[in-house]
SEVEX-218618 format. One record per atom (N, C-alpha, C, CB): atom name; residue number from 1; x, y, z. Coordinates in pm, 1 decimal, padded with zeros to 6 digits, always signed. Glycine has a CB too. Layout:
<pts>
PT  atom  seq        c1        c2        c3
PT    CA  NUM         X         Y         Z
...
</pts>
This chain:
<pts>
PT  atom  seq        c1        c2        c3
PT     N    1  +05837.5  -04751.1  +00869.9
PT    CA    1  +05800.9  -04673.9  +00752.7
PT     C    1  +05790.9  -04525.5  +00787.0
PT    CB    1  +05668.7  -04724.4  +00694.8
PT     N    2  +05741.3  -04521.4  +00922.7
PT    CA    2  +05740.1  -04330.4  +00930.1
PT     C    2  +05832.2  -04312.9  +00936.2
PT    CB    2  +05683.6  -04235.4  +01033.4
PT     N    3  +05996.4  -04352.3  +00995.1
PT    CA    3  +06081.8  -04314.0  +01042.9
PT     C    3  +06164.0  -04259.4  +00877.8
PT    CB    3  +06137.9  -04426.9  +01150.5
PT     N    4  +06152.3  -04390.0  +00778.1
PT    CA    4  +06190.0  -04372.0  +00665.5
PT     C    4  +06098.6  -04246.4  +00583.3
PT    CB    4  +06187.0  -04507.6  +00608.9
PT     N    5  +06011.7  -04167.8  +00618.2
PT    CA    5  +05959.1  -04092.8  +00558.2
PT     C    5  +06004.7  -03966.8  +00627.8
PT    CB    5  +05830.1  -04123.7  +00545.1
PT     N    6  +06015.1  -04003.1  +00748.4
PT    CA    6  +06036.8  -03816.2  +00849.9
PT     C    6  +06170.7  -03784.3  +00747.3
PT    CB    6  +06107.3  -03819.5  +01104.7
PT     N    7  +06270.7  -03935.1  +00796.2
PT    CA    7  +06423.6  -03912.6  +00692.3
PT     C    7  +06441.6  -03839.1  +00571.6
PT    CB    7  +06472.2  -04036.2  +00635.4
PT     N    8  +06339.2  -03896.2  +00483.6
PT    CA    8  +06329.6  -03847.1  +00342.9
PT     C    8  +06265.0  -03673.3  +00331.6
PT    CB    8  +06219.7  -03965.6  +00260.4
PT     N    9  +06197.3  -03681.0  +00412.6
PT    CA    9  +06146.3  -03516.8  +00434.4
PT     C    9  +06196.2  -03418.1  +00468.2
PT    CB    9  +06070.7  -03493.2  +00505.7
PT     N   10  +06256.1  -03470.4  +00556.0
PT    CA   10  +06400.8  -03392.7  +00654.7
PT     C   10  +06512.8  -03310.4  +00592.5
PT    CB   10  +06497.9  -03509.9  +00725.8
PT     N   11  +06501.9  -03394.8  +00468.9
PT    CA   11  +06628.9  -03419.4  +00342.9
PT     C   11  +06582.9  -03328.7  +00227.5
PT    CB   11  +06642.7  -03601.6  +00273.1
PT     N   12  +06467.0  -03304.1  +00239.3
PT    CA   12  +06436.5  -03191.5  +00124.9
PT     C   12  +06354.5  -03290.7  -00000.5
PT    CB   12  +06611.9  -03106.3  +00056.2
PT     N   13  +06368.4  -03448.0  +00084.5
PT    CA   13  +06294.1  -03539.3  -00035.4
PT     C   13  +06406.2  -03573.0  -00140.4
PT    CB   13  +06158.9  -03449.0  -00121.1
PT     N   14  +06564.6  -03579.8  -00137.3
PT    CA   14  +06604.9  -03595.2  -00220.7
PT     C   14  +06744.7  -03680.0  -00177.0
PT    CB   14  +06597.3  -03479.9  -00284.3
PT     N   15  +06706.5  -03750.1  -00005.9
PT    CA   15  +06771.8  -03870.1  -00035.9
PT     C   15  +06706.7  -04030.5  -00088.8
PT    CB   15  +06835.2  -03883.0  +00082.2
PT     N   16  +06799.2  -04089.7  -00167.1
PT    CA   16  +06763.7  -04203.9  -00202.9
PT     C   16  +06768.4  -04320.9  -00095.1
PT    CB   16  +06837.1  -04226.8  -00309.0
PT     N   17  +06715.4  -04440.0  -00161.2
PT    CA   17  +06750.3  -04562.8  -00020.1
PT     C   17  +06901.3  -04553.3  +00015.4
PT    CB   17  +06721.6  -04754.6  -00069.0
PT     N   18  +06980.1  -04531.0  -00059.4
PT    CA   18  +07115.3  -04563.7  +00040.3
PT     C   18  +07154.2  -04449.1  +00139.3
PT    CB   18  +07256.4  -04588.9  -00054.2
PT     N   19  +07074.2  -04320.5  +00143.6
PT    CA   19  +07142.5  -04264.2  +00208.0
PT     C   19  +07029.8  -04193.4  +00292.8
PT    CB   19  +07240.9  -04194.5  +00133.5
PT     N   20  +06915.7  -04256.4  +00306.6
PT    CA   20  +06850.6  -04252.9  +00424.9
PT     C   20  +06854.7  -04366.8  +00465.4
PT    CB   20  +06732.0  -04207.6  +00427.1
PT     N   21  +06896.8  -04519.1  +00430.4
PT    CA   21  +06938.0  -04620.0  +00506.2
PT     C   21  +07092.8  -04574.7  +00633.8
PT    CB   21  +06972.7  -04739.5  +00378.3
PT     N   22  +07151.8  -04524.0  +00539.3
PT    CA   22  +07250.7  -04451.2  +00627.0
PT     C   22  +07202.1  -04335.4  +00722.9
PT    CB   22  +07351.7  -04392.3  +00537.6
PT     N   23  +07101.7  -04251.2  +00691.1
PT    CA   23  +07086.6  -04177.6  +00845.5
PT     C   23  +07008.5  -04278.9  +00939.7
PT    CB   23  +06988.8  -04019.1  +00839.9
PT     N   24  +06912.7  -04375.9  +00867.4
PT    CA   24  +06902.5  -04426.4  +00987.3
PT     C   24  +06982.8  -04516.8  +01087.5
PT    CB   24  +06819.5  -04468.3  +00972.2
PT     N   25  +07074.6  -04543.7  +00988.4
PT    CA   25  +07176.1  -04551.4  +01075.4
PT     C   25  +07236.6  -04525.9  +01178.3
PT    CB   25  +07218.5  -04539.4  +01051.4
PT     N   26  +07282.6  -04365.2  +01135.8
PT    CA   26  +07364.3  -04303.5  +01251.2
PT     C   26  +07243.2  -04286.5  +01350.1
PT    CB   26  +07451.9  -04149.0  +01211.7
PT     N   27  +07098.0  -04282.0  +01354.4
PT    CA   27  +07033.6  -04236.1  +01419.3
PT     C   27  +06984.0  -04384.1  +01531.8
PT    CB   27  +06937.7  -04153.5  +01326.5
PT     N   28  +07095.4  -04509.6  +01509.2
PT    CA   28  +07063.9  -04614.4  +01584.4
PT     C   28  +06915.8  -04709.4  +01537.0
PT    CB   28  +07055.4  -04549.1  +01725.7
PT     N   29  +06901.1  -04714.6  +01418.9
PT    CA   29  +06750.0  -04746.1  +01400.7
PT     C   29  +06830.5  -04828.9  +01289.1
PT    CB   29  +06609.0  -04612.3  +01363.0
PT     N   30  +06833.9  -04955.1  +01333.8
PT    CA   30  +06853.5  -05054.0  +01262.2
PT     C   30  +06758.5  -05130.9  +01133.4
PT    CB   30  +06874.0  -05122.9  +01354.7
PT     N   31  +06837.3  -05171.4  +01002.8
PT    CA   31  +06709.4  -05178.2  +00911.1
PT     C   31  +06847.1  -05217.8  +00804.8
PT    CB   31  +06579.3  -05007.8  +00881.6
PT     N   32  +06779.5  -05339.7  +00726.8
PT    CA   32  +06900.8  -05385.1  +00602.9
PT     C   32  +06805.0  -05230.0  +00495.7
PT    CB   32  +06881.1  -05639.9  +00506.1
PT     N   33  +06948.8  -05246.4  +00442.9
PT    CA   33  +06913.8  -05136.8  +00303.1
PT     C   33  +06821.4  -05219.1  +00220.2
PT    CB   33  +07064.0  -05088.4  +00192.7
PT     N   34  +06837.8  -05311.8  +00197.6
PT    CA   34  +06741.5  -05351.8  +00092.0
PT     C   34  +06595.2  -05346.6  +00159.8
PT    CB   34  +06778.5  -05505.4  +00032.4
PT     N   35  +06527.7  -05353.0  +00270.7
PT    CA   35  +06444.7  -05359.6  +00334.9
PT     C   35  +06413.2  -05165.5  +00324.3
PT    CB   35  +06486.9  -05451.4  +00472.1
PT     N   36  +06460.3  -05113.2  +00357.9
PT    CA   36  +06434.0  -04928.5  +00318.1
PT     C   36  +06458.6  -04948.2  +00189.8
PT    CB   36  +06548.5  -04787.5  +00388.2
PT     N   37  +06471.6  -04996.2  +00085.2
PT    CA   37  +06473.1  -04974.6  -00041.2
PT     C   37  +06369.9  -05062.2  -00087.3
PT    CB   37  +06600.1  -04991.3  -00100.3
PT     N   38  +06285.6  -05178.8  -00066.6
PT    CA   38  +06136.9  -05194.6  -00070.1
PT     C   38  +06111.7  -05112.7  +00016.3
PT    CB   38  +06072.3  -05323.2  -00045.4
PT     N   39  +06079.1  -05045.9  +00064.2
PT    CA   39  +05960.7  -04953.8  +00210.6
PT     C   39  +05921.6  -04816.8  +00084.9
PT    CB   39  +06098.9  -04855.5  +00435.3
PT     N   40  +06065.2  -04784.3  +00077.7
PT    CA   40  +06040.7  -04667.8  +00006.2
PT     C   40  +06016.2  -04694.1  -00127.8
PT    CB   40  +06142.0  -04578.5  +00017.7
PT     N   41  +05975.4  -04806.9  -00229.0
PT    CA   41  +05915.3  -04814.3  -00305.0
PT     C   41  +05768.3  -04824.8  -00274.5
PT    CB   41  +05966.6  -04888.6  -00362.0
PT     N   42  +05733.7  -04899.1  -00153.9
PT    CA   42  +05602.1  -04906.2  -00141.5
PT     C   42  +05543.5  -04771.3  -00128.5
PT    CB   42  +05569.3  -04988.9  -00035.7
PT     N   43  +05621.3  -04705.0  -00035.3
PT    CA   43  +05580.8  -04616.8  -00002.7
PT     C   43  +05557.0  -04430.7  -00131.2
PT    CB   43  +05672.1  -04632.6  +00117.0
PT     N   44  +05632.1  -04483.0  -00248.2
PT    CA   44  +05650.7  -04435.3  -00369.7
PT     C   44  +05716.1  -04330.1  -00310.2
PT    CB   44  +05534.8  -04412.4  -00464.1
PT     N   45  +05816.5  -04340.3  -00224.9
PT    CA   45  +05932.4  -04246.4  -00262.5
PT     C   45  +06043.9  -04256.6  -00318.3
PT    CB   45  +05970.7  -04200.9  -00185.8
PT     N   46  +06094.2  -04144.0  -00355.9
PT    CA   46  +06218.9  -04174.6  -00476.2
PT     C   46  +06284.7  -04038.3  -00445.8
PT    CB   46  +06164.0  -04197.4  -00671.7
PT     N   47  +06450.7  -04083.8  -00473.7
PT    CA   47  +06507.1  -03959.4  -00464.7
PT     C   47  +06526.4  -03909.7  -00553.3
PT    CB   47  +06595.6  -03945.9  -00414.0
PT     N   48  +06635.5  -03803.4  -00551.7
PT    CA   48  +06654.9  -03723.2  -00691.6
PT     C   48  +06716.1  -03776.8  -00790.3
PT    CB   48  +06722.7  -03610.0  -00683.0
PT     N   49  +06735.2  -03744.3  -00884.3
PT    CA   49  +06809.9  -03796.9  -01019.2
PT     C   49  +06816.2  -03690.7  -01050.5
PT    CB   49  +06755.8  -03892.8  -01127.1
PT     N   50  +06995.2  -03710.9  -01058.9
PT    CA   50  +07070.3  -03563.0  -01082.7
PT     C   50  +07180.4  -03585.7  -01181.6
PT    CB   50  +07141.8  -03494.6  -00937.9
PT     N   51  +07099.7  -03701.6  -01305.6
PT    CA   51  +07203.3  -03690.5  -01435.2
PT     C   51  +07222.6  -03572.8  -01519.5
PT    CB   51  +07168.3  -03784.2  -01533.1
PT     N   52  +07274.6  -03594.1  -01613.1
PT    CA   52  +07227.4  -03498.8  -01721.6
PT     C   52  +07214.0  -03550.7  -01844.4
PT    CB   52  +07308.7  -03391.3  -01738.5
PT     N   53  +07104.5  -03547.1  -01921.7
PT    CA   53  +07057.9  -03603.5  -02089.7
PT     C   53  +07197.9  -03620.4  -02141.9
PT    CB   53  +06955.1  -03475.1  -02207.7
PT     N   54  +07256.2  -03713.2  -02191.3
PT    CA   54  +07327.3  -03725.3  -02280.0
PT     C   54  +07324.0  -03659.4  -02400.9
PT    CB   54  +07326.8  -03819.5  -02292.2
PT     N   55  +07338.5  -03536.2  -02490.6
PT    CA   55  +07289.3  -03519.8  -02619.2
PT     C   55  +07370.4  -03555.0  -02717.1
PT    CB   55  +07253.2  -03402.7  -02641.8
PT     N   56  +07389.9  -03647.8  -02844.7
PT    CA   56  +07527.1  -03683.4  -02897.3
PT     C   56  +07563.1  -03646.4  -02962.6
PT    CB   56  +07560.7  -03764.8  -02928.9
PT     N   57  +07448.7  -03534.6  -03048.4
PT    CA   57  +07472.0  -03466.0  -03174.6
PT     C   57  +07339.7  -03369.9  -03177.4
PT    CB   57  +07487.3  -03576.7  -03310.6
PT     N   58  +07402.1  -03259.2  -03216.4
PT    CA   58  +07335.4  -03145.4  -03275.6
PT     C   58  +07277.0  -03136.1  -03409.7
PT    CB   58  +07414.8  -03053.8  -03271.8
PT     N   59  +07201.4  -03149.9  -03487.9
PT    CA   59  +07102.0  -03211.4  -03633.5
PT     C   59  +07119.4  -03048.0  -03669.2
PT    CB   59  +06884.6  -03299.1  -03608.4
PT     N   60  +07210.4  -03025.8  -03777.1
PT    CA   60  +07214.4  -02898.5  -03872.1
PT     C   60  +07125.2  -02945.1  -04019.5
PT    CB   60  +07400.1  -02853.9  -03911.5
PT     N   61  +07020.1  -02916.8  -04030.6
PT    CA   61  +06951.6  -02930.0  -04154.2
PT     C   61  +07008.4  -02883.9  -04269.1
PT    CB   61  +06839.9  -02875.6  -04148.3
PT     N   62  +07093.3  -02720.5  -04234.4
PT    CA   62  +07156.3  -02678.3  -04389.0
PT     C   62  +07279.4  -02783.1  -04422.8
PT    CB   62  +07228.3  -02499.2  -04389.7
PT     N   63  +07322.2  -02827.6  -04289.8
PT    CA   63  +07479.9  -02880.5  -04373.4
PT     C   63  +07466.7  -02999.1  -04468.3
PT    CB   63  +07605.2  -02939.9  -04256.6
PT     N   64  +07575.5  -03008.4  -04523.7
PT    CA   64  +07539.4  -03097.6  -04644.1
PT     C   64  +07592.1  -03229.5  -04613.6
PT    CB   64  +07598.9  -03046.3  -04784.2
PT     N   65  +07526.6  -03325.9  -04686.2
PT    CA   65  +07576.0  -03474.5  -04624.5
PT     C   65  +07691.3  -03513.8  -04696.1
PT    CB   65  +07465.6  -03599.7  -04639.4
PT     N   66  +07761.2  -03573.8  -04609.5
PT    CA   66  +07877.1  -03627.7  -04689.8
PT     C   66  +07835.7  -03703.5  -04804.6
PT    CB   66  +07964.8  -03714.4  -04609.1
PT     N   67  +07958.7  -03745.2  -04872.9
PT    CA   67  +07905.7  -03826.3  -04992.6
PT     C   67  +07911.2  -03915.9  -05039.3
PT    CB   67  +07912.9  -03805.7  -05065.6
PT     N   68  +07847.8  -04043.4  -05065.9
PT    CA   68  +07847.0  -04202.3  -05056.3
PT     C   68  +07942.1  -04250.5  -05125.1
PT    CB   68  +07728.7  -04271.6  -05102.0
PT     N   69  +08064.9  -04281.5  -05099.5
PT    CA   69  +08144.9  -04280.3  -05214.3
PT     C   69  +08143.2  -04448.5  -05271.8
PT    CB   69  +08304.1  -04216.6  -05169.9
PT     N   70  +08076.3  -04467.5  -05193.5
PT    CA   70  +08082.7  -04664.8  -05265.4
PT     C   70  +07964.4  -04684.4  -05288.0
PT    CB   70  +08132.7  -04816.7  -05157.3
PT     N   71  +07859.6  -04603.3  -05298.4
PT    CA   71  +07794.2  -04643.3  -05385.8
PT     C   71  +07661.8  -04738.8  -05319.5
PT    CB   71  +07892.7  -04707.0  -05476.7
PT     N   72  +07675.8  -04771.0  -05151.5
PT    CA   72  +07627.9  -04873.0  -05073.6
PT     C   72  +07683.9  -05001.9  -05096.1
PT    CB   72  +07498.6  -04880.3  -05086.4
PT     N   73  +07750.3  -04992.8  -05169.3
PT    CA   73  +07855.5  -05165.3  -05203.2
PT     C   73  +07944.4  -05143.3  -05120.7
PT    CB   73  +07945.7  -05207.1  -05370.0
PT     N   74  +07931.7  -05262.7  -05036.3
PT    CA   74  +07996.8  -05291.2  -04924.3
PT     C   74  +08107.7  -05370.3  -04921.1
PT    CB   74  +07922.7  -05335.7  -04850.9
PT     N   75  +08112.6  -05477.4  -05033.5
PT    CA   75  +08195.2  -05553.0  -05027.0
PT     C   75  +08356.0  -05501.5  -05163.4
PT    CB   75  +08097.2  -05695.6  -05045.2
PT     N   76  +08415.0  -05537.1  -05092.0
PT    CA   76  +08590.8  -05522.6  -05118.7
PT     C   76  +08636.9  -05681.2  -05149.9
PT    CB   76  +08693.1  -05453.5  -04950.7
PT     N   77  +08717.1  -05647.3  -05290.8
PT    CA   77  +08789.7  -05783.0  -05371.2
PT     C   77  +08925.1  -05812.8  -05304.5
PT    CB   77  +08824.4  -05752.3  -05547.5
PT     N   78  +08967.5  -05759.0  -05243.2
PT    CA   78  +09118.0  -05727.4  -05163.0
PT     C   78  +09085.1  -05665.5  -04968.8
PT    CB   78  +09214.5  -05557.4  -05282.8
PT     N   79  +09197.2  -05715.3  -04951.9
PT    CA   79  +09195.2  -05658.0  -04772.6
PT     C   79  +09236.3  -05506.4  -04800.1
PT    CB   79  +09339.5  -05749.9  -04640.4
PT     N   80  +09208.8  -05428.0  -04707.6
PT    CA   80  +09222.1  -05283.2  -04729.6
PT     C   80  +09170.5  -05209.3  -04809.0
PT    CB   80  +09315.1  -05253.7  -04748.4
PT     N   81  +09043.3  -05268.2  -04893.4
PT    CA   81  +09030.9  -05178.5  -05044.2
PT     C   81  +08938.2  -05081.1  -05011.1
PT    CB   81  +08971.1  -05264.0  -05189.3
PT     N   82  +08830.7  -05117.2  -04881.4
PT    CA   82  +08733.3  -05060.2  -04886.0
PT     C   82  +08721.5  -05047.4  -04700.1
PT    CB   82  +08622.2  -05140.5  -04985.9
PT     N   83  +08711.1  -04908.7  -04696.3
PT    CA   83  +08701.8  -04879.7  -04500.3
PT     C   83  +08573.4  -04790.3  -04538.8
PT    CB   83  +08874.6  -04762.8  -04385.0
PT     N   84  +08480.6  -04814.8  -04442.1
PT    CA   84  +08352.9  -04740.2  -04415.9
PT     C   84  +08370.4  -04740.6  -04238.9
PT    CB   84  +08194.0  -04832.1  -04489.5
PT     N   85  +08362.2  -04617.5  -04214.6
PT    CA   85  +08321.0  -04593.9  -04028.0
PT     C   85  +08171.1  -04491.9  -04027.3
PT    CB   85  +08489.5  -04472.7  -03918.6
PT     N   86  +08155.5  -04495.5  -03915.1
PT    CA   86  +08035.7  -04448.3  -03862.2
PT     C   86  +08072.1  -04380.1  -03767.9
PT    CB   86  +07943.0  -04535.5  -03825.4
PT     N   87  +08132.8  -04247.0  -03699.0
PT    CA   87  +08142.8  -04196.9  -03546.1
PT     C   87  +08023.4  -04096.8  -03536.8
PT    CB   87  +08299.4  -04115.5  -03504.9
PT     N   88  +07916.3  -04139.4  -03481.6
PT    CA   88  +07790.7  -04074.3  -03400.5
PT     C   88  +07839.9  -04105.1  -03279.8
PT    CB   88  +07632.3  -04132.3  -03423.6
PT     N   89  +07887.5  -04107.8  -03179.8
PT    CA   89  +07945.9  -04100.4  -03021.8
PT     C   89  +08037.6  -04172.4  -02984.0
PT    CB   89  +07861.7  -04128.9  -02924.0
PT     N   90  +08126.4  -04098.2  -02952.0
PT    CA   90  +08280.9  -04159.5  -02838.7
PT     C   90  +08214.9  -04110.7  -02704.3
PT    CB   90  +08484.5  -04055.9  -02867.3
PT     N   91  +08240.8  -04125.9  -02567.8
PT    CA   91  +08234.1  -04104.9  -02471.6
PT     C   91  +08387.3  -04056.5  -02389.5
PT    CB   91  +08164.6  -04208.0  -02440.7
PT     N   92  +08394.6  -03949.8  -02384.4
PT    CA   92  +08518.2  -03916.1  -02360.0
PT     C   92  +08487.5  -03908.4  -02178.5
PT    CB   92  +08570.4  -03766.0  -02455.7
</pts>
């Protein structure tokens, strides 16, 4: 457990289990990753998280809403009569 903490300190605190399982590695200090990945939960360290917020849409209050054109009746007497979509997020 100290060895897994000097690691993590060393590092600026911002490696995770896999990649202070890997210095201890190179440093000959044998240890399964999953075993440094409980240690360093016990030990409540955690590395960085370096996502970024997804945001999917920007909320303009002035713009105006489109306009319901069916009325909320959903159902169609024929194939093709009636298409409703929704695009709030693609992931490009």
């Amino acid at each position: 457990m100290a060895d897994i903490e000097r690691v993590w300190n060393d590092n600026l605190q911002v490696y995770g289990a896999d990649k202070v399982w890997q210095q201890l590695k190179r440093e000959g200090i044998r240890a399964a990753g999953c075993t440094v990945e409980r240690l360093m939960r016990r030990l409540g360290l955690r590395g960085a998280v370096r996502c970024k917020v997804v945001r999917t849409t920007v909320p303009d209050a002035k713009a105006p809403c489109p306009l319901d054109r069916v009325n909320r009746q959903f159902k169609a007497e024929r194939p093709n009569q009636l298409w409703v979509s929704d695009f709030t997020y693609v992931s490009t």
